[in-house]
C-alpha positions as CSV (number, residue, x, y, z in Angstrom):
1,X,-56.3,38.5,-86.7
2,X,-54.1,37.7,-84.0
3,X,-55.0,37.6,-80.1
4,X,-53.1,39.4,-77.6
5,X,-53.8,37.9,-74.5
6,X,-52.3,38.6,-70.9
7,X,-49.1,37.7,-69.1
8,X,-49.2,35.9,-66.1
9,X,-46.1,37.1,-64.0
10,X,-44.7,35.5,-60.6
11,X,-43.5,37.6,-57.7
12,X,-41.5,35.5,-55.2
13,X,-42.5,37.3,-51.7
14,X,-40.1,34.9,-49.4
15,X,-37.4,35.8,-50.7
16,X,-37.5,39.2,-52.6
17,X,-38.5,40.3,-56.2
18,X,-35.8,41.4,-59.3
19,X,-36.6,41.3,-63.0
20,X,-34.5,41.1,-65.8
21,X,-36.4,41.3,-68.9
22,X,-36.3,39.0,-71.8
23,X,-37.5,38.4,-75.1
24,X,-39.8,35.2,-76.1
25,X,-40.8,35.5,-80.0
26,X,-43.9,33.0,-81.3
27,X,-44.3,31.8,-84.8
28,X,-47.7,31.7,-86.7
29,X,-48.5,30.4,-90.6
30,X,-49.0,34.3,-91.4
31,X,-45.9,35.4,-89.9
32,X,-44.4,36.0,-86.4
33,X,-44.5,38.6,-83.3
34,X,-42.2,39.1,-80.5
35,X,-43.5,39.8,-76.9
36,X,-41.8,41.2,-74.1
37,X,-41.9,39.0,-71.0
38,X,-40.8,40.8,-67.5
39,X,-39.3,37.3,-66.0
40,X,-38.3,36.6,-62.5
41,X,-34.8,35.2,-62.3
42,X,-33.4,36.6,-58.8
43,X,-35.3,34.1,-57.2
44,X,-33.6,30.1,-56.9
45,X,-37.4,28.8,-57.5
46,X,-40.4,30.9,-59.2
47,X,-43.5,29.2,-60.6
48,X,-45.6,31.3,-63.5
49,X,-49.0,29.8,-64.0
50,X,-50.5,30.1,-67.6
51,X,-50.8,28.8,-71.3
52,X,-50.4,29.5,-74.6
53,X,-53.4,29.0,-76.6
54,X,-54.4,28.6,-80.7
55,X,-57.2,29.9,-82.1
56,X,-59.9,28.3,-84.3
57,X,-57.6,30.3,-87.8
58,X,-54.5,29.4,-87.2
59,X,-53.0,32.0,-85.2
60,X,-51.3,31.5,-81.6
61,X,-52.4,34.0,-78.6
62,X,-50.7,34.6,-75.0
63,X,-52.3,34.0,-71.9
64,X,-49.7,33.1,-69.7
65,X,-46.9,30.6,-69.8
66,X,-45.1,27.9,-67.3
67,X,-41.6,29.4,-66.2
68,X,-39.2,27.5,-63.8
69,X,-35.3,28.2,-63.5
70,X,-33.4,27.8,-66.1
71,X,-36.0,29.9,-68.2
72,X,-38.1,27.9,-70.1
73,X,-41.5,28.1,-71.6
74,X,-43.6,25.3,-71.3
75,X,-47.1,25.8,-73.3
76,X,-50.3,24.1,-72.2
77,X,-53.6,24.0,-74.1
78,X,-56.3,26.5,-72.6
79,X,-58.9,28.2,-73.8
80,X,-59.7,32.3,-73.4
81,X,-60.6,33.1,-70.2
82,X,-60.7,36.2,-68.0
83,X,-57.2,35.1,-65.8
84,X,-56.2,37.7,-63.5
85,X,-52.4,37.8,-62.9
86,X,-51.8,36.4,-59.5
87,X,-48.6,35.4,-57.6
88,X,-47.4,31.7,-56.2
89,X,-46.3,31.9,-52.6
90,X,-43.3,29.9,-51.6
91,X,-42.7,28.5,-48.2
92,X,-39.5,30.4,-47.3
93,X,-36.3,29.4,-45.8
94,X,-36.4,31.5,-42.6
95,X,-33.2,30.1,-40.8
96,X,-30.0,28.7,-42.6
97,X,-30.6,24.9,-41.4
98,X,-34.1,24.9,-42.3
99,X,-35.2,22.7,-45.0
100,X,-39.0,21.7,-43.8
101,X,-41.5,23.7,-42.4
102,X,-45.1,23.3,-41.3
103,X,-47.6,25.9,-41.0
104,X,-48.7,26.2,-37.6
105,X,-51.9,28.9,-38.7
106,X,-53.1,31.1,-41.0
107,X,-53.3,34.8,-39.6
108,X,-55.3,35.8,-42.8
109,X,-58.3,34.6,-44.8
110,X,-58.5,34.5,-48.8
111,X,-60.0,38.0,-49.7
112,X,-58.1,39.8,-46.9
113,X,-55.6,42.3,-47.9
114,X,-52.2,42.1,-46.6
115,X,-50.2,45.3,-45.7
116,X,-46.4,45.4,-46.2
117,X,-45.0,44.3,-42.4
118,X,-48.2,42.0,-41.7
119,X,-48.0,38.4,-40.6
120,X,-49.3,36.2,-43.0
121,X,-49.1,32.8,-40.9
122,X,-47.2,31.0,-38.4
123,X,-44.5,28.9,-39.3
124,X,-42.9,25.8,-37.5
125,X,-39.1,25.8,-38.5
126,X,-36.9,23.3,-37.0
127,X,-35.9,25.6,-34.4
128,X,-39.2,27.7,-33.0
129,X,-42.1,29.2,-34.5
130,X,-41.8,32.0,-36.8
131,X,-43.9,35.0,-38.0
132,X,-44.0,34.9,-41.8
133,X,-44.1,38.8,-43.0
134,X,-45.2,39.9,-46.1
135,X,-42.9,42.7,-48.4
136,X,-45.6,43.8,-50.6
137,X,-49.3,44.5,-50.4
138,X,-51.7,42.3,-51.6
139,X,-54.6,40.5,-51.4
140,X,-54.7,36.2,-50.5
141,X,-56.6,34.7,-53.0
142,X,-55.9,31.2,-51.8
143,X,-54.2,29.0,-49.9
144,X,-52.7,26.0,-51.0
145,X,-51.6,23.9,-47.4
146,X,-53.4,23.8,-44.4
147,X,-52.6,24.7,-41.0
148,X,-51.4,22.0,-38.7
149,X,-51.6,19.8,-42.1
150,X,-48.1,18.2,-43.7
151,X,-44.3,19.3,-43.4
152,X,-43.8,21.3,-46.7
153,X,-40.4,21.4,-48.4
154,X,-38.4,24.8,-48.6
155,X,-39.6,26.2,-52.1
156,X,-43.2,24.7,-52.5
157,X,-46.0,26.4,-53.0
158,X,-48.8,27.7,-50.3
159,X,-50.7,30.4,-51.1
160,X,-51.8,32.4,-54.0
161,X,-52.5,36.2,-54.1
162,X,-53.3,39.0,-56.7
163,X,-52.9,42.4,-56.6
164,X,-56.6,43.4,-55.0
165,X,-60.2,43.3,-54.4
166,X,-61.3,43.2,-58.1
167,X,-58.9,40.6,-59.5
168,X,-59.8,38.4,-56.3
169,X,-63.5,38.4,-57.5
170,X,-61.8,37.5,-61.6
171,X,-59.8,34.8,-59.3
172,X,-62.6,33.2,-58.0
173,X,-64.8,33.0,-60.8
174,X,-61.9,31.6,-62.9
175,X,-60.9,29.0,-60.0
176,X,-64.9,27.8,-59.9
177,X,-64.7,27.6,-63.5
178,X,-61.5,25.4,-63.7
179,X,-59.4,27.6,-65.2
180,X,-56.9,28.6,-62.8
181,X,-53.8,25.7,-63.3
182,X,-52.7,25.3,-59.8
183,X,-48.6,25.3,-59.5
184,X,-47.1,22.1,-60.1
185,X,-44.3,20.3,-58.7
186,X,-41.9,17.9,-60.4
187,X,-42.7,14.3,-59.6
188,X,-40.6,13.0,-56.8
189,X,-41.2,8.7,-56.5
190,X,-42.5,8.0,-52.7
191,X,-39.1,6.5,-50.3
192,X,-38.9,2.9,-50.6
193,X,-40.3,2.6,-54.3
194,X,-38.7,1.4,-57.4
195,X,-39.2,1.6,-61.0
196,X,-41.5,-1.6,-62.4
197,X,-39.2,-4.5,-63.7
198,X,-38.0,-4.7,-67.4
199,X,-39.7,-7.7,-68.8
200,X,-36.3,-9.0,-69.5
201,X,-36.0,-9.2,-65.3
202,X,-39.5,-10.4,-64.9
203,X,-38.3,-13.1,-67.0
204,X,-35.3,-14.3,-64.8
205,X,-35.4,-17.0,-62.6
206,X,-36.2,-15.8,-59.1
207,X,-33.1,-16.0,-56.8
208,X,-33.4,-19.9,-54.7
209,X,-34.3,-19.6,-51.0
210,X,-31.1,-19.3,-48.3
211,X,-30.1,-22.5,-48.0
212,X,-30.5,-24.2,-44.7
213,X,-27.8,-26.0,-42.5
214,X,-28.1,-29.5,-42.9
215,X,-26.2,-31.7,-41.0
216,X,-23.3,-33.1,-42.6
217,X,-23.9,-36.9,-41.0
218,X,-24.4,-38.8,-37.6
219,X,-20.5,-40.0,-37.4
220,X,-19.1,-36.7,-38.7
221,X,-19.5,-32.9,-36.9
222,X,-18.6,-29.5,-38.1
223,X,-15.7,-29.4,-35.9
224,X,-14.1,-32.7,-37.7
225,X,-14.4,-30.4,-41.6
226,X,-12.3,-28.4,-42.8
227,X,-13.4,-25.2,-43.3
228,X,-12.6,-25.9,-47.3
229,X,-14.8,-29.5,-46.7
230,X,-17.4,-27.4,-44.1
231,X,-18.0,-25.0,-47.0
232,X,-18.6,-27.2,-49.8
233,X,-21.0,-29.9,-47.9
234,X,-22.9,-26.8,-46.7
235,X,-23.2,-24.8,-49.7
236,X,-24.5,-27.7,-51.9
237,X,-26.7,-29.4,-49.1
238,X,-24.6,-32.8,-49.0
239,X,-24.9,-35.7,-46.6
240,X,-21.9,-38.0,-46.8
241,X,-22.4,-42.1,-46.0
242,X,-21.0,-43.0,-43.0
243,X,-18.1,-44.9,-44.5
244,X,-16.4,-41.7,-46.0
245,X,-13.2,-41.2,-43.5
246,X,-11.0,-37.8,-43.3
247,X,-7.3,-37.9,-44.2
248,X,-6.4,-34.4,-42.6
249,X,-4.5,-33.8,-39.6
250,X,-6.4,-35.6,-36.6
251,X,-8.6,-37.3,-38.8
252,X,-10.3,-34.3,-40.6
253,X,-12.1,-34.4,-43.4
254,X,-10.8,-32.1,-46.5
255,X,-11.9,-30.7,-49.4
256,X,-10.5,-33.6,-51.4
257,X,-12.1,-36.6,-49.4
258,X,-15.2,-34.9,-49.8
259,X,-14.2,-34.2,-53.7
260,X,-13.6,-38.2,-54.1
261,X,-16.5,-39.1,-51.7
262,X,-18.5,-37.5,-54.9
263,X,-16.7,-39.0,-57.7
264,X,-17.6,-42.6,-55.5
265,X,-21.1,-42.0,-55.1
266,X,-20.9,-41.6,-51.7
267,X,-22.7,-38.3,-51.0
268,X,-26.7,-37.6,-51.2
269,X,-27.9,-34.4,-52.2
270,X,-30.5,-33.0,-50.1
271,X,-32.1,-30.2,-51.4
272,X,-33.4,-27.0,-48.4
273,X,-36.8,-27.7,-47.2
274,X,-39.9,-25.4,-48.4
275,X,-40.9,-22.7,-46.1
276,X,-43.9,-23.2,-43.9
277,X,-46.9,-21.7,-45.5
278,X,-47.7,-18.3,-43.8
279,X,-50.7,-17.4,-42.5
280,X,-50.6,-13.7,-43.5
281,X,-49.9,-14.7,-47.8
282,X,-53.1,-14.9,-49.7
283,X,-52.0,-17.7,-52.1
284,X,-49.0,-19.9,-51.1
285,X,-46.8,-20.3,-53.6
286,X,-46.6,-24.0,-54.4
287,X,-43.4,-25.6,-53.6
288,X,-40.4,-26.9,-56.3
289,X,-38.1,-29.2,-55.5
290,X,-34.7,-29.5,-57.4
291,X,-31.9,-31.3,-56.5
292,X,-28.1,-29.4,-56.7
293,X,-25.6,-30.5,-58.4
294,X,-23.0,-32.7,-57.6
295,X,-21.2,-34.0,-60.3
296,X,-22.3,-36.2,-64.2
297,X,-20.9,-39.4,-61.7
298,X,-23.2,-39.1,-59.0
299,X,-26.1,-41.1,-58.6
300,X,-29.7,-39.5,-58.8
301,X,-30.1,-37.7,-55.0
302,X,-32.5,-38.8,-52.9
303,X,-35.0,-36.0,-51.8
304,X,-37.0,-36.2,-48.6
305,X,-37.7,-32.6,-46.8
306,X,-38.4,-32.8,-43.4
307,X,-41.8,-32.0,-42.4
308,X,-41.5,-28.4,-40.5
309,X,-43.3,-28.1,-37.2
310,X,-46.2,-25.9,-37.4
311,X,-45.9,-21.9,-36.6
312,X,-48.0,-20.7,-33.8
313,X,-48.6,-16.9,-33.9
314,X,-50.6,-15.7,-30.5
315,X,-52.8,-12.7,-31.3
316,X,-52.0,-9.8,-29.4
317,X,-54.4,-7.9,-27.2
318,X,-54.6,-4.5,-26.3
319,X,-53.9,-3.4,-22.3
320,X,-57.6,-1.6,-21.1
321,X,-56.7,2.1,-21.3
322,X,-56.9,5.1,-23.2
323,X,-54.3,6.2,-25.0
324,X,-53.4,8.9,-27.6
325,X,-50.7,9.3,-30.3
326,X,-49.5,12.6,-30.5
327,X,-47.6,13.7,-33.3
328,X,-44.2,14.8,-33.3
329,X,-42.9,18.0,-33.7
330,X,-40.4,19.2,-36.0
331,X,-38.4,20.3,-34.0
332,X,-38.1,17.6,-31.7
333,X,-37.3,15.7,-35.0
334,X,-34.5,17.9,-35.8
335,X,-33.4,17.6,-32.1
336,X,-33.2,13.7,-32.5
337,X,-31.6,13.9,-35.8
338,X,-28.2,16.6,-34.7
339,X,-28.0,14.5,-31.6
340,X,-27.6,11.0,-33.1
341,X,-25.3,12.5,-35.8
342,X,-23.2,14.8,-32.8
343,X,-22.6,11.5,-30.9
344,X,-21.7,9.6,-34.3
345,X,-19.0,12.0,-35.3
346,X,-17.8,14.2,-32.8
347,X,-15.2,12.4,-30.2
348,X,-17.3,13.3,-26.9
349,X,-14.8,13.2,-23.1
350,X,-16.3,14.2,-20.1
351,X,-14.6,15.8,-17.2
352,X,-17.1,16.4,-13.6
353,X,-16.4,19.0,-11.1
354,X,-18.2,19.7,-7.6
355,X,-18.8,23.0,-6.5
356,X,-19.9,24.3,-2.9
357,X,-22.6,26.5,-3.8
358,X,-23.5,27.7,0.4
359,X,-21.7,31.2,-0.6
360,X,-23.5,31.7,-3.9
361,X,-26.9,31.1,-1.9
362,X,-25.6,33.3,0.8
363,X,-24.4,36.0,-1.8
364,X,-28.3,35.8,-3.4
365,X,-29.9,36.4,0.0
366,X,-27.8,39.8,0.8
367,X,-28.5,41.1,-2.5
368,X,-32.1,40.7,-2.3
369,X,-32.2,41.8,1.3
370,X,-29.9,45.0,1.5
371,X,-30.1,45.5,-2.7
372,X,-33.6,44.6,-4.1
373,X,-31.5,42.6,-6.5
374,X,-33.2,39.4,-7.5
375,X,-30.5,36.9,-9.5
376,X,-31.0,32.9,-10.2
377,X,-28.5,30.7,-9.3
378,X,-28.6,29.6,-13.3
379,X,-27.6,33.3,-13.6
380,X,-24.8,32.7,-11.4
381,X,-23.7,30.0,-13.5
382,X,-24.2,31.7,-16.5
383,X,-21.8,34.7,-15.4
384,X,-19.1,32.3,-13.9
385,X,-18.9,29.9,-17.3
386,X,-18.7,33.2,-19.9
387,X,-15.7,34.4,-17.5
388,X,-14.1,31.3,-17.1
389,X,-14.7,31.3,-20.8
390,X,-13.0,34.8,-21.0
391,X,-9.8,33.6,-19.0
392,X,-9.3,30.3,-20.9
393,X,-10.1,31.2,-24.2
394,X,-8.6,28.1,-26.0
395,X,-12.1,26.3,-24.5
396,X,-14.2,29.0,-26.5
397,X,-13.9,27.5,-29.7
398,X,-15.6,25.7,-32.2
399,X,-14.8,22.8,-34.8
400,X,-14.1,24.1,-38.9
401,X,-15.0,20.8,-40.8
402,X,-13.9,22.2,-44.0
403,X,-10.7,23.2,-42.6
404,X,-9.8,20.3,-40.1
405,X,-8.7,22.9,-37.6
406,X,-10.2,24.7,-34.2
407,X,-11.1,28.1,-34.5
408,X,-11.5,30.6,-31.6
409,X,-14.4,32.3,-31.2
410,X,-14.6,36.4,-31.4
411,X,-16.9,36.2,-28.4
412,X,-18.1,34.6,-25.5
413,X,-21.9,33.4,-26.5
414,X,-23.8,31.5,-24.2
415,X,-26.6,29.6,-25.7
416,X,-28.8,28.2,-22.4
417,X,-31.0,25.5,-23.1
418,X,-34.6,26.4,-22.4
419,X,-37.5,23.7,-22.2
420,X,-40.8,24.3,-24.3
421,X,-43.7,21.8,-25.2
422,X,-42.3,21.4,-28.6
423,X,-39.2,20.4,-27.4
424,X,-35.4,22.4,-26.5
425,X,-34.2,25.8,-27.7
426,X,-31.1,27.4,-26.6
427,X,-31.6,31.8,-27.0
428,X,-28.0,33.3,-26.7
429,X,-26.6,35.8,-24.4
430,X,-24.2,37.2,-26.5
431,X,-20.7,39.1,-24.9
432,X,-21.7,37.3,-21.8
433,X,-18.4,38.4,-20.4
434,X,-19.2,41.8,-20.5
435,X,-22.8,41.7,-19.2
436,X,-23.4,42.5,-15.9
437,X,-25.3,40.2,-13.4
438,X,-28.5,42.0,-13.2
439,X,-28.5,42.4,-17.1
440,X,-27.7,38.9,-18.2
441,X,-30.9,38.1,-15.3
442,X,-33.0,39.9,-16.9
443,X,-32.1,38.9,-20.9
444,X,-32.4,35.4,-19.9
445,X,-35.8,35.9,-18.5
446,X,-36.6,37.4,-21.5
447,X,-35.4,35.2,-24.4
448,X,-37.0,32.2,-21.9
449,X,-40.6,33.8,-22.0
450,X,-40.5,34.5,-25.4
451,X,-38.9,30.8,-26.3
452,X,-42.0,28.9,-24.4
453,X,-44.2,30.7,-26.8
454,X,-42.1,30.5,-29.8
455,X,-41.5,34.1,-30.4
456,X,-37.7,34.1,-30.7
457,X,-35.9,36.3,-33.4
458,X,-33.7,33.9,-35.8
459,X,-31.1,35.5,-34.5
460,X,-31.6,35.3,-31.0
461,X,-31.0,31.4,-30.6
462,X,-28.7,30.1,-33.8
463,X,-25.0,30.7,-33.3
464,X,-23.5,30.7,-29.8
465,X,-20.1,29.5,-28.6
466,X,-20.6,27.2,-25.6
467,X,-23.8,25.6,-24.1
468,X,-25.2,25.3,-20.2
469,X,-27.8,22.8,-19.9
470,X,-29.0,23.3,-16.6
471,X,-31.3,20.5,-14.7
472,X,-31.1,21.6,-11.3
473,X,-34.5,23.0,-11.0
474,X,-36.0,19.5,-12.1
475,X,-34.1,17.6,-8.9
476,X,-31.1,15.9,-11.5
477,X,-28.0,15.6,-9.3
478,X,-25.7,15.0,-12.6
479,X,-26.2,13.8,-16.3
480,X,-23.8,14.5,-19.2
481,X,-25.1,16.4,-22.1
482,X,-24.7,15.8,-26.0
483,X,-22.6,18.5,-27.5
484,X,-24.4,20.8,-30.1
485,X,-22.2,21.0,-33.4
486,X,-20.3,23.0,-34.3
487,X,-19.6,24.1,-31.0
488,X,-17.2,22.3,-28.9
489,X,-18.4,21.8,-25.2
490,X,-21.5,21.8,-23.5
491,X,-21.8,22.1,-19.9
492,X,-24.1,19.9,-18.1
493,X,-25.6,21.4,-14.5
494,X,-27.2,19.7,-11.9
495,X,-28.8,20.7,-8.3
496,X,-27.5,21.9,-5.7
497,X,-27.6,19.2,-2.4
498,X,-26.5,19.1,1.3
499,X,-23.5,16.6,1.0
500,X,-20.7,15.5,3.6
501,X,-17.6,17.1,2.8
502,X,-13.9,15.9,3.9
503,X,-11.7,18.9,4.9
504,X,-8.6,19.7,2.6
505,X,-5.6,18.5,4.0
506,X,-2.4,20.8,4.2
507,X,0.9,20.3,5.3
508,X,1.9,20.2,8.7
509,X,-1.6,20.9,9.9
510,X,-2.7,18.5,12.3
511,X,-4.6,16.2,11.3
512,X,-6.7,15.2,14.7
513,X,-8.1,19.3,13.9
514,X,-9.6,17.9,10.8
515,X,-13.7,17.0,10.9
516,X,-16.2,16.4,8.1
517,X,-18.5,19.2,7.9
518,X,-22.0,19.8,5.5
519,X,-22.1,21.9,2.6
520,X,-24.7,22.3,-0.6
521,X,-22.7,20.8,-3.5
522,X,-23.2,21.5,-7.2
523,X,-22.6,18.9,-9.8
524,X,-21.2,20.5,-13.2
525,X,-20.2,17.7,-16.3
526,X,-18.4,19.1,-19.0
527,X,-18.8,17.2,-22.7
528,X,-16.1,18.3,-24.8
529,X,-14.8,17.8,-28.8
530,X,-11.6,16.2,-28.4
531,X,-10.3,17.5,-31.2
532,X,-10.8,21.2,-30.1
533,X,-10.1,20.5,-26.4
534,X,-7.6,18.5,-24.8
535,X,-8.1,16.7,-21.1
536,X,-5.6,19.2,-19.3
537,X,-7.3,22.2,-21.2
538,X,-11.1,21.2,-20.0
539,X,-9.3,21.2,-16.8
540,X,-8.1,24.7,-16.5
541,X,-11.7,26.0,-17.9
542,X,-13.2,23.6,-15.1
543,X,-10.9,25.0,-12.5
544,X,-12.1,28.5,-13.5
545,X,-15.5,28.2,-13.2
546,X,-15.3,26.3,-9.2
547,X,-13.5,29.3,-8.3
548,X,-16.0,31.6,-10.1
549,X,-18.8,29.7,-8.5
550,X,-17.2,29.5,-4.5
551,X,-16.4,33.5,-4.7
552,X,-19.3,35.0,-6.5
553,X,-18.2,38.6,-5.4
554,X,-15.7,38.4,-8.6
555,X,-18.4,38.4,-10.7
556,X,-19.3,42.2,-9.8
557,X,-16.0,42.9,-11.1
């Protein structure tokens, strides 16, 4: 008789569930049978743990099968045992750059059952941390990757689950029996590695050592060769006797006098010294000398290596201390990586601009006196760079790489950057133009809590169409700032500080009336894609913003 065993199916609960059913027909000496299989295909990546086992008579019976996209089956040998179906968890992709994640912590235990909407764990994207919500209820049988462990590629497995209680208690059994196959992944060699060598290259000379740089003789110097002659005496360690004579220009010695000096026998071969044994090989390799060759007319060469001084290493001693390495975050490793590739491709100009900032503070005070109105300076700044924004929109644009053209964006989208212990974030005030003073204040204290402790929506900090980087509050006076791809400018802000002034001079005024006088100046860089912006542009949008900034009742507008 024939076994009918049971199917193993996967569920993908990253990224969503679809079947599509399919037909898989096996073959036995006494005939054949066709099984219907309810596959996964929606899915890019779906792992379906099982086997397909023969009994003791001959015939073939299901219990599971391997599946990875393209369909396939892949059998394995297994014997009949009480499987319960269960589901591989994936590590999703929870933002469009994110390729690596790490789990941060697990917010269930295996044997706790997960509602639809529940968090399963915390994961560290390249951006922030981000609640990982199940779709479907179940209950975790067992988890694969620890918390705070390795960074785990988009599409490997974590956890396992099955559909409750009961077939938890089959799961573990089965698993303390050996007969859960855990998912596999395909073999990927370690960076740096390389297939062993053929035994045809094992049994190739090794390459020589790099030559050394003899010199070519006591009467001669490099700058009396050619470079034809300098080439050839270097490249096939040659000394010439002191009787060979150039007949170049000056008295230089060619390629042909060094040519003859050969054909007379005037020219020892001096093969490169052996290196100095090092003190860090097990074995030192013993030493083979060989002379080069020079021509069938030349004498037998002469060898006699110089004897190399001896290498002194000092041992190195650690400073009295304590000390600690702490790893780093992935998303100050994503940080490092989009800077050093914004400042190796996009053109970066800078353009600085100095504000007087005594009628901003002066315009805070009154509100929070007479108004109970309690804005930042940074929201200030905020308000004055989305409507500078609004009046040059030409500087509200971001580069198309695809396209090789600037596009203007639909609107005005401040990403601020925000400082957490895993390193920068910038949460968007989207329509900042429209906003009103009060209401971008209080969104930006909002998206800045929640960044510190990770809790921002994807959508709350990817996107945005210009940048404020604001340093003021840490005592900067002025840096410049790395622009953040794809956008096109980023505007760097430092502190406000008491600062001689010289008065503006105007026509026909007189100029004994003018005096110095003191006023709290703000330092604003601009970093800018010169492909999207040009130097007069950046100007204009500069321009703007002072004005913006030294009359702050336009912002009520």
């Amino acid at each position: 008789m024939m076994r009918r065993g049971l199917l193993a199916s996967s569920r993908h609960h990253a990224l969503g569930r679809a079947t599509n059913p399919a037909h898989a027909t096996l073959k036995s000496g006494s005939g054949s049978r066709r099984g219907l299989f309810s596959i996964l295909t929606k899915p890019l990546t779906a792992e379906v743990v099982g086997s397909i086992s023969r009994s003791s008579s001959g015939s073939m019976g299901i219990t599971g099968f391997h599946l990875s996209r393209p369909t396939s089956l892949q059998p394995t040998r297994r014997g009949f045992a009480a499987v319960p179906e269960f589901t591989t968890i994936m590590m999703p992709s929870l933002s469009p750059t994110m390729t690596h994640g790490t789990i941060s912590e697990w917010t269930k235990k295996p044997g706790d059952i997960c509602g639809a909407g529940d968090v399963l764990c915390e994961i560290e994207t390249d951006k922030a941390v981000v609640s990982y919500d199940v779709q479907d209820e179940f209950v975790l049988a067992k988890i694969l990757e620890d918390a705070k462990g390795r960074e785990i590629k988009v599409g490997e497995p974590v956890a396992i689950s099955v559909e409750d209680q009961a077939a938890y208690q089959a799961f573990v059994e089965a698993d303390k029996a050996g007969e859960i196959e855990m998912p596999m992944l395909p073999f990927t060699p370690a960076p740096g590695t390389a297939p062993a060598p053929s035994a045809v290259a094992s049994s190739s000379p090794s390459p020589p050592p790099p030559p050394s740089s003899p010199s070519p003789t006591a009467h001669l110097g490099d700058f009396a060769l050619s470079p034809a002659a300098r080439h050839l005496i270097h490249s096939q360690h040659l000394t010439l006797s002191t009787d060979v004579r150039g007949t170049g220009k000056g008295g230089r010695l060619t390629k042909g006098d060094v040519i003859r000096a050969i054909s007379n026998g005037q020219v020892t071969a001096t093969p490169p010294s052996p290196p100095a044994p090092s003190a860090f090989s097990a074995k030192a390799a013993p030493a083979v000398a060989a002379t080069a060759p020079v021509a069938s007319a030349a004498p037998a060469a002469t060898i006699a290596p110089a004897a190399l001084p001896p290498v002194h290493i000092s041992e190195i001693h650690a400073m009295p201390g304590t000390f600690a390495d702490s790893k780093n975050s992935n998303m100050r490793k994503i940080i490092a990586r989009r800077l050093a590739e914004s400042k190796a491709t996009v053109p970066h100009v800078y353009e600085t601009v100095d504000c007087e900032i005594d009628t901003v503070l002066t315009f805070r005070k009154r509100l929070q006196k007479e108004y109970e109105v309690s804005v930042s300076v940074n929201d200030v700044i905020i308000r004055s760079a989305a409507l500078a924004l609004r009046d040059v929109p030409e500087a509200n644009a971001f580069w198309d790489g695809k396209q090789g053209t600037a596009v203007l964006n639909k609107g005005v989208d401040i990403s601020v950057a925000v400082a957490t212990p895993t390193g920068l974030i910038t949460p968007i005030i989207t329509m900042s133009d429209r906003r009103r003073l009060t209401e971008i204040s209080a969104t930006m204290k909002d998206l800045a809590g929640r960044a510190r402790q990770g809790k921002l929506k994807p959508e709350e900090f990817q996107g945005g169409s210009f940048t404020i980087s604001n340093l003021g509050m840490f005592g900067i006076d002025e840096f410049s700032a790395v622009i953040n791809p794809p956008q096109a400018a980023i505007m760097a802000v430092g502190r406000g500080a008491k600062r001689v002034r010289a008065p503006e001079f105007v026509m026909g005024q007189d100029v004994g009336s003018l005096k110095p006088y003191s006023a709290t100046v703000m330092t604003a860089t601009l970093s800018f894609d010169r492909r999207v912006l040009d130097e007069a542009l950046a100007a204009q949008f500069l321009q703007a913003f002072k004005s913006y900034m030294s009359r702050p009742e336009l912002l009520l507008l």
